[in-house]
Backbone bond lengths (Angstrom), bond angles and torsions (degrees), N, CA, C in turn:
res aa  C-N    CA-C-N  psi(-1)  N-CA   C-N-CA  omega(-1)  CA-C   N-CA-C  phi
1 X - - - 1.446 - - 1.530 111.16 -
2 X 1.598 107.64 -44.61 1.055 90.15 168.71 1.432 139.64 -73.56
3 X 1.549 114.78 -43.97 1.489 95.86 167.70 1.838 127.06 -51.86
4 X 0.997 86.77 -8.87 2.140 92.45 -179.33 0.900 96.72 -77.03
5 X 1.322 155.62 -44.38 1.367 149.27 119.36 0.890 131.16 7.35
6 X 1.164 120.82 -76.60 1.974 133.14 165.09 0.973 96.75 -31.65
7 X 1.662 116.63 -70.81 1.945 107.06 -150.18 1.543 105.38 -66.78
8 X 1.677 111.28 -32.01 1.361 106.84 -168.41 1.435 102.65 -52.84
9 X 1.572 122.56 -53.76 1.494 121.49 -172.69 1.579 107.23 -50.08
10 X 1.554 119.23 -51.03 1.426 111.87 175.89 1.347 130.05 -55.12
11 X 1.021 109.93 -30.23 1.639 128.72 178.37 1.729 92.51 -64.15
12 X 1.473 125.68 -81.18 1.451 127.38 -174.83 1.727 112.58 -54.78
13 X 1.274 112.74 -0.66 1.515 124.53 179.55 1.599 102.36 -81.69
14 X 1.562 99.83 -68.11 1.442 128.35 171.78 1.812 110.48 -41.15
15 X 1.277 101.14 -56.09 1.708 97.38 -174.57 1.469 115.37 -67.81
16 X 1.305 121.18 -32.03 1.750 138.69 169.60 1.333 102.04 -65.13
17 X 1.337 124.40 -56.34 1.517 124.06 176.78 1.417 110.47 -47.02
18 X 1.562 140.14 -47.75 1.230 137.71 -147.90 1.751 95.47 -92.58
19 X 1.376 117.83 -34.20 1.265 118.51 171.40 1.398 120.49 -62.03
20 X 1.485 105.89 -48.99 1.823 93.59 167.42 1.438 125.06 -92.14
21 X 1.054 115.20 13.48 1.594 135.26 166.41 1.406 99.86 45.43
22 X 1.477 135.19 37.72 1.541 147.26 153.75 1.351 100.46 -49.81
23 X 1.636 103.41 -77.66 1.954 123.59 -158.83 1.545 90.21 -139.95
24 X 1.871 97.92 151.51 1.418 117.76 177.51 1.709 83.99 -117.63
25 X 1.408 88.53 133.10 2.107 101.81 158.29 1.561 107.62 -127.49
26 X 1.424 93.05 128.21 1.954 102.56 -165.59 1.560 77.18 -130.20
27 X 1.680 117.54 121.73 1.674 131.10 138.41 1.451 118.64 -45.27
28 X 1.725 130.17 87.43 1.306 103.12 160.81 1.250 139.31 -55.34
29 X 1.375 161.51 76.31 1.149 146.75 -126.68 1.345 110.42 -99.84
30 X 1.634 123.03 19.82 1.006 152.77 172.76 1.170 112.20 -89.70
31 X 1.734 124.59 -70.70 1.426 138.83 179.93 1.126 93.81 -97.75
32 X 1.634 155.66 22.91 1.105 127.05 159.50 1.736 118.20 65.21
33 X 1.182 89.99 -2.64 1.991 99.70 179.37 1.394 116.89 -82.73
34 X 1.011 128.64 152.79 1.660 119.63 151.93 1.460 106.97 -91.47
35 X 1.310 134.66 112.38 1.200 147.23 156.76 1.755 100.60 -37.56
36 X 1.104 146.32 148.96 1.447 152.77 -174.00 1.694 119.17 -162.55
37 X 1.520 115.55 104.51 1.591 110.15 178.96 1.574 95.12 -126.24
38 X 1.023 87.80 141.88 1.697 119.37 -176.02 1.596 117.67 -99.01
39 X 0.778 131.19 104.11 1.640 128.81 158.21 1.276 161.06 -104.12
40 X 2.067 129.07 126.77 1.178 105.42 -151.40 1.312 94.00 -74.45
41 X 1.978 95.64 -171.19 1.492 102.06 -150.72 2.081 101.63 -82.80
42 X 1.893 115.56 -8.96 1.556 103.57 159.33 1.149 116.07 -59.37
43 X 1.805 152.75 -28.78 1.099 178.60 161.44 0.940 134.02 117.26
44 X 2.214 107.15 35.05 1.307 112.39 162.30 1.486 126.04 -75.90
45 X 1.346 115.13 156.34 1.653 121.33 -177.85 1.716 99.82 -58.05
46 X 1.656 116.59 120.33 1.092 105.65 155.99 1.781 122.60 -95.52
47 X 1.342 107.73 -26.01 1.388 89.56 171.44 1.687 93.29 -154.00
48 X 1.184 101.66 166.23 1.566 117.94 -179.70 1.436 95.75 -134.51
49 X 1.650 93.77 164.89 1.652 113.63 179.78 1.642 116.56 145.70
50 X 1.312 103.29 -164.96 1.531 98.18 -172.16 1.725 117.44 -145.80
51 X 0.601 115.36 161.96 1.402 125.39 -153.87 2.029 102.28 -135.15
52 X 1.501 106.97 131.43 1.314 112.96 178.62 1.337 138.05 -80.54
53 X 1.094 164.91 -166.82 1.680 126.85 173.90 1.634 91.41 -91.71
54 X 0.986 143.40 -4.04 1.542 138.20 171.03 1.692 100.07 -74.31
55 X 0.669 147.74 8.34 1.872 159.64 -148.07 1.239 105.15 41.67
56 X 1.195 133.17 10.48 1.528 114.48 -170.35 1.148 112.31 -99.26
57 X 1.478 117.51 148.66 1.282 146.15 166.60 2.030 108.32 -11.73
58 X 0.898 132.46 136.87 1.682 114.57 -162.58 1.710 93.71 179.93
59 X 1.607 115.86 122.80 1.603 128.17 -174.35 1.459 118.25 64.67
60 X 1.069 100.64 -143.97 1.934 101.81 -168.31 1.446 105.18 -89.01
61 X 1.240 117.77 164.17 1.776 125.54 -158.03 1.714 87.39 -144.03
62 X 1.166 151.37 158.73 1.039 176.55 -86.19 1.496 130.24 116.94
63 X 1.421 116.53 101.52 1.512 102.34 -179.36 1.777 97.06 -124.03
64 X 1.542 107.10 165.84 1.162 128.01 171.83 1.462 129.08 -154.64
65 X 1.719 112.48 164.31 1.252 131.28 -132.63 1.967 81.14 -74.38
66 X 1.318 125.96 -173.10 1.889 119.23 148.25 1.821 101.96 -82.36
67 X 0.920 106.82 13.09 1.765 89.91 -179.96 1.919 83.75 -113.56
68 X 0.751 112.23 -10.47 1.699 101.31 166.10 1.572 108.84 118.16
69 X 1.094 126.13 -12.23 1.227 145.59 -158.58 1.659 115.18 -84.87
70 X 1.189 116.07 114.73 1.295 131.63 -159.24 1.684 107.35 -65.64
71 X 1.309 121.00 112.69 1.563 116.33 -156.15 1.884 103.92 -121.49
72 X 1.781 114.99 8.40 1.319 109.13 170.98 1.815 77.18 154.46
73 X 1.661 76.20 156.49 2.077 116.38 -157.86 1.282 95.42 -158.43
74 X 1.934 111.07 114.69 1.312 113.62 159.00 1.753 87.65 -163.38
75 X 1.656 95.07 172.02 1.405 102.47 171.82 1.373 126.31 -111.66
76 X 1.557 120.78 177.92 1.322 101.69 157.60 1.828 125.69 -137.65
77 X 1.040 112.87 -165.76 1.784 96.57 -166.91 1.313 103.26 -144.29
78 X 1.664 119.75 84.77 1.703 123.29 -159.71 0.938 118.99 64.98
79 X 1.984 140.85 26.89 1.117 146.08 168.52 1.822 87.70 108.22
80 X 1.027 120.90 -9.87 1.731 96.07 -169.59 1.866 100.84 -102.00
81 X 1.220 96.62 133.58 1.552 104.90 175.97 1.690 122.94 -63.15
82 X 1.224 112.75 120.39 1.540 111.68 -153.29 1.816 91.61 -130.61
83 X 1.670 92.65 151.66 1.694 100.02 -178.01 1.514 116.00 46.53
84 X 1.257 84.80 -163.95 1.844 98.69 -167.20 1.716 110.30 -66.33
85 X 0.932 107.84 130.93 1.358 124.98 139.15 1.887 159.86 -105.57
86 X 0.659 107.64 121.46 1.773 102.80 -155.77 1.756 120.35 -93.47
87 X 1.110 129.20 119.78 1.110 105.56 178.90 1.383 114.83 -124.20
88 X 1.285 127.14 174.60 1.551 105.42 -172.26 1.464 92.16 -142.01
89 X 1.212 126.75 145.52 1.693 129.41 171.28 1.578 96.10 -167.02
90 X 1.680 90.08 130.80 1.939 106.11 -161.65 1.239 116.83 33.23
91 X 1.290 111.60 -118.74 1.476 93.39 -158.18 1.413 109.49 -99.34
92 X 1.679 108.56 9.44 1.696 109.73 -174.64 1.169 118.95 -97.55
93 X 1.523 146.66 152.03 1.130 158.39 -153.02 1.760 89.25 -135.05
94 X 1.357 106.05 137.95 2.008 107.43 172.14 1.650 85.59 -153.12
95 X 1.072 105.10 120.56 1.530 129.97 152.51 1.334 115.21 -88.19
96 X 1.433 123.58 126.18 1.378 135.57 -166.36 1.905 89.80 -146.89
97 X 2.256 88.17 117.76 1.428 99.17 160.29 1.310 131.63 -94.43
98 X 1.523 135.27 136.83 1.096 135.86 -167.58 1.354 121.29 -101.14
99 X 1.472 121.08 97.75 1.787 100.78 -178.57 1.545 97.78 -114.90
100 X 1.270 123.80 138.29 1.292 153.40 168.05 2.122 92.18 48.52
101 X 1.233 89.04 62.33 1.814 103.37 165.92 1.162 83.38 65.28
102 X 1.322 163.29 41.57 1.608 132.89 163.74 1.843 90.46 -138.61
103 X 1.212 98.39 151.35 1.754 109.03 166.74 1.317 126.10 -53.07
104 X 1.346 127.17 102.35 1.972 120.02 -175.66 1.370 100.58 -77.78
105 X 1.719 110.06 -49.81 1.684 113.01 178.09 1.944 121.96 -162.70
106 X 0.746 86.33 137.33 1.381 94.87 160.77 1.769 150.88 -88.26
107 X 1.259 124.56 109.35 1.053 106.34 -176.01 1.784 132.04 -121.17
108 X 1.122 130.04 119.23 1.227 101.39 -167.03 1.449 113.99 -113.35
109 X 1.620 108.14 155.41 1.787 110.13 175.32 1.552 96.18 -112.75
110 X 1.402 119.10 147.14 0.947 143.11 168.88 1.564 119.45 -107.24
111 X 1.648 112.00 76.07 1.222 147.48 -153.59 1.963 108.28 -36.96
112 X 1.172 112.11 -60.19 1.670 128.81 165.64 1.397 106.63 -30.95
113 X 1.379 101.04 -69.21 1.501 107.08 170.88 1.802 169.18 -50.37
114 X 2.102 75.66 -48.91 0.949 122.53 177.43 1.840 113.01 76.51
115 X 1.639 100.30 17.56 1.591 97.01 175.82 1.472 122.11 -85.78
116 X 1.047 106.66 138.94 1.778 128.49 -174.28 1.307 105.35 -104.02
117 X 1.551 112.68 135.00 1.278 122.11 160.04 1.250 121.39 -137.84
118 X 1.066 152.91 159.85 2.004 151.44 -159.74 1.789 92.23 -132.36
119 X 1.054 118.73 118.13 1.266 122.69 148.17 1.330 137.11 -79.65
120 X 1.198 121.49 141.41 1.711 102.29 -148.73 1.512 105.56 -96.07
């Protein structure tokens, strides 16, 4: 009963979402995920990803610039941010590792250049 519940709310989530064309919520009923895309208000994708039936944060997350432009890529593991993540702003690239939700390290390239530095 209860999950008949769940989907019903996702389903009336999903149909409200597509009307104000904010966020799409799609049930995989495959992975058990909610598929989740977000949008700024021109109606480019600002972020993609997926969500667990507990609501939390769950696999790879994707966000982007409003000109469409992919501005950071990482995942997560029951809402907690896990492994690498990448982010990109102008011409710099910073890789940030994640162990048990907290920062292990950082590294950044400075793309023009190609200079690297590790933050400790």
């Amino acid at each position: 009963m209860k999950k008949s519940l769940f989907l019903l709310a996702i389903l009336f989530v999903s149909a409200v979402s597509f009307a104000q064309k904010d966020k799409e919520l799609i049930l995989n009923e495959d992975t058990n995920l909610i598929e989740a895309t977000y949008f700024h208000e021109n109606g480019e994708i600002s972020q993609q990803g997926t969500f667990n039936l507990a609501g939390k944060l769950h696999g790879e997350w994707l966000s982007f610039n409003d000109e469409g432009k992919k501005i950071s890529v990482g995942s997560y593991d029951n809402g907690q941010k896990v492994g690498n993540w990448v982010f990109w702003s102008n011409d710099v690239l910073k890789e940030v590792n994640y162990d048990n939700n907290a920062i292990a390290g950082v590294v950044r390239t400075k793309n023009s250049t190609g200079i690297v530095s590790k933050d400790p």
